[in-house]
Every structure is written in C-alpha cells, then in structure tokens.
C-alpha positions in Angstrom: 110.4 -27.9 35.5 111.4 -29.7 38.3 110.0 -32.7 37.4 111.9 -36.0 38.1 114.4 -37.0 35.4 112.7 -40.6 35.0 109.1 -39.2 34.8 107.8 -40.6 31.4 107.3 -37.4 29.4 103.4 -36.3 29.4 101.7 -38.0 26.2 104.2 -40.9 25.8 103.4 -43.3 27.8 100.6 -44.7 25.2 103.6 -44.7 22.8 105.4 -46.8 25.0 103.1 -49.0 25.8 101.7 -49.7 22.8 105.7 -50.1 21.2 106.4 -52.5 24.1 102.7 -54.8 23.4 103.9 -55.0 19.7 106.4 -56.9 21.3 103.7 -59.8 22.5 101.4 -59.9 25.4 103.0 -58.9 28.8 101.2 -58.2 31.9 101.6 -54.4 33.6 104.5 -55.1 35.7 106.4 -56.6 32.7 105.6 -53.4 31.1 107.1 -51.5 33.5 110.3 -53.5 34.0 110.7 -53.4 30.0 110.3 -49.6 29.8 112.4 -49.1 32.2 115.4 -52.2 31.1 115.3 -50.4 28.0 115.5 -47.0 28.6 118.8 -48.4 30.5 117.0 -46.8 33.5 116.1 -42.9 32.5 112.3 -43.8 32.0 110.4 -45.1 34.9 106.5 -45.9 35.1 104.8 -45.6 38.1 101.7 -47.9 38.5 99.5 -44.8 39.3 100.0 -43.9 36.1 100.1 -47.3 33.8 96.7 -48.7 35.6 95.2 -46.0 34.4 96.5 -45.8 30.7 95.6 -49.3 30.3 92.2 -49.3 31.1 91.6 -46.2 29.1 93.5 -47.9 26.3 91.8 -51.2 26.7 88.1 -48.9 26.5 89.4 -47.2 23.5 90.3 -50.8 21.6 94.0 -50.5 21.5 94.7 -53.2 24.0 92.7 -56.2 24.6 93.4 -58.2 28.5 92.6 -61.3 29.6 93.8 -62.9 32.8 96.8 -66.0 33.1 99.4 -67.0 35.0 102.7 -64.7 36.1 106.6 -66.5 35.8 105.9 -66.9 39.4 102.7 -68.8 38.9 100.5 -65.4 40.5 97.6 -64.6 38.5 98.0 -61.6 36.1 96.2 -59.5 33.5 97.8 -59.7 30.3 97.4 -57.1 27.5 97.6 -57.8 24.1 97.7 -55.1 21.2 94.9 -55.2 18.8 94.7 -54.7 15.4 93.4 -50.9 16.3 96.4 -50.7 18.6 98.5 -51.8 16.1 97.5 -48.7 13.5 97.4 -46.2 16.7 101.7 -47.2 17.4 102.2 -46.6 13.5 100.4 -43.2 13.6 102.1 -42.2 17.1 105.2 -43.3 16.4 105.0 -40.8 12.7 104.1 -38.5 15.2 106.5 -38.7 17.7 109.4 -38.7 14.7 107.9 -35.3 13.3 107.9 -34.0 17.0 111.2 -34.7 17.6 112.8 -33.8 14.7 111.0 -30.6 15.0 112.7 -30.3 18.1 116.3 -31.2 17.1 115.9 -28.5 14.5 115.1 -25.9 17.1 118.5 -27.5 19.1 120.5 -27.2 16.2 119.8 -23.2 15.6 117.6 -23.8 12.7 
C-alpha cells in the first residue's frame, strides 16, 4: 500500500468526473484542476488516467464531447454529461455513500 497519497482511489474516478460534469461542460484539464481545487489538493488526476476514463465513458453514453475554444482561446474537447450520465452519478454516488458508511462502521468498532 504504498501508493501515493493523492492517487484517486481505484473506481472513483468515474464518480468524480461524472460529480464535476454535473457541474456543466468543462474540458479534461478543467477537470483535473477542479478535482484537485476541491479536494484542497489530496486528490490528483493524472492525464494517463482521465484520457482514458473519458473516452470509455463517452463509448458507454455517460459523457457526450464536442470540440470549442479554451479561456486561452486553444482548441479543447469539452465533455458534457448526458442524461445516461446523469442517472449513472445518482446510482454511484448511492453507492459510494453505502461504501463508505460501511467503512466508518468497521472504523468505529461496529
């Protein structure tokens, strides 16, 4: 378990990315940046492993991209959720709630 502390934890980076899209469309590295602004710096996502999760998630119909314009005027994908994305986070993030309260049980001495 030596893993570095700001790895995203294995299976939660859809999670995240599909909590930060319901936010509006954002390209990857304003996906990154927001992960990682509000995780106040403990979660950190490499683009080796967001490239990757997007295009998987944009096969699966979660996301839907299409390309525009950066702040900086560079041309940049941008990723949308979908209405199939949208039902994906609300089933995740039930999940992820059940998970981790399973887990603060086990903490606790349950």
């Amino acid at each position: 378990m030596n893993k570095a502390k700001n790895d995203v934890l294995q299976g939660t980076l859809g999670l995240l990315v599909l909590r930060t899209l319901a936010r509006g469309p954002m390209h990857g590295y304003g996906i990154t940046v927001h992960i990682q602004r509000v995780s106040k710096d403990v979660l950190r996502v490499e683009e080796g492993s967001l490239y990757p999760a997007l295009h998987r998630m944009e096969q699966e119909g979660l996301i839907s991209a299409e390309w525009g314009a950066s702040e900086n005027n560079r041309r940049a994908r941008y990723y949308r959720l979908t209405a199939k994305g949208r039902k994906q986070l609300a089933e995740e993030r039930k999940s992820w709630e059940r998970l981790t309260e399973a887990v603060g049980s086990l903490l606790e001495g349950e």
